[in-house]
Steps between C-alpha positions, in 0.01 A plus 500: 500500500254812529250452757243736297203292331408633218278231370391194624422211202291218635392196339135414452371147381156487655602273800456544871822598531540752215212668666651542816811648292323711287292699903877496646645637163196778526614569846868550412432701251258748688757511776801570253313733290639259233337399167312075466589319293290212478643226217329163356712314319293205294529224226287352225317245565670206504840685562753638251609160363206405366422896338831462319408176361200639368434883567171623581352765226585880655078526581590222708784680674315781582204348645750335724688822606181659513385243757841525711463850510118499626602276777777729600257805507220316666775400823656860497134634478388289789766573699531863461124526598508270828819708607361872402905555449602658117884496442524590099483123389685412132362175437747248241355189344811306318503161285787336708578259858359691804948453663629688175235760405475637912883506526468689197247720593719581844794576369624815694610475878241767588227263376337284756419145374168381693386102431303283667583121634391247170119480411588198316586135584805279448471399137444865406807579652681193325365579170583904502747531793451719828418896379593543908838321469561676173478831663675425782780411335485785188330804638776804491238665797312378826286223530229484708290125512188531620306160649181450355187618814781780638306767643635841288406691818832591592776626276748201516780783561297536834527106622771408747766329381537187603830414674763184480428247716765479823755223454522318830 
């Protein structure tokens, strides 16, 4: 596996911890010299069961992507003010489940796959699945989890790694 990043992909969803994903992902970008890739993956209203039963009009779409995409620009906005950082950022907005459409998105082993720990609660995760798991499992590159309230301060390649505990 190259140890080059060439882009790091993170996922964005609004939550606490998407945002502390989306400063880290600025960081490791900056510090790779690497393009962002910031991705929101959404779904109609109401999910994609009930759109194939009966499709919204294409207006209808729109104003929903439209929306998705806003939100995505506002959180990449905000962040890329409060951090003063500018990595070239490629911003994706895709109709699909957050799992698929990141692994997607980070497809190479020189991408960097940045995500933060679930903004959403149990029945979310029962309804749609675990984007985290998904990823985990998938991804063809590194993945970094990020806990929602970590400090981006410090690269995460600069942390000490923690050892094994001593068997006794």
């Amino acid at each position: 596996m190259s140890r080059l990043v060439k882009r790091v992909v993170v996922g964005v969803d609004g939550s606490e911890g998407s945002r502390a994903a989306l400063e880290l992902a600025v960081r490791e970008a900056v510090r790779h010299r690497a393009e962002l890739c910031p991705v929101l993956a959404w779904r109609p209203p109401g999910g994609e069961a009930l759109d194939a039963m009966n499709p919204a009009p294409e207006d209808v779409r729109h104003i929903w992507e439209g929306q998705a995409r806003e939100r995505l620009e506002e959180a990449c906005g905000r962040t890329l003010r409060e951090t003063g950082d500018r990595p070239r950022v490629v911003p994706v907005v895709v109709r699909a489940d957050a799992g698929p459409a990141l692994v997607a998105c980070a497809r190479h082993d020189t991408d960097l796959l940045v995500m933060g720990t679930g903004g959403h609660g149990p029945l979310h995760r029962l309804r749609y699945g675990s984007a985290r798991r998904h990823c985990l499992r998938h991804a063809a590159c590194p993945v970094l989890v990020v806990a929602a309230g970590e400090s981006a301060s410090a690269s995460w390649a600069d942390r000490p790694i923690p050892r094994p505990a001593r068997r006794s």
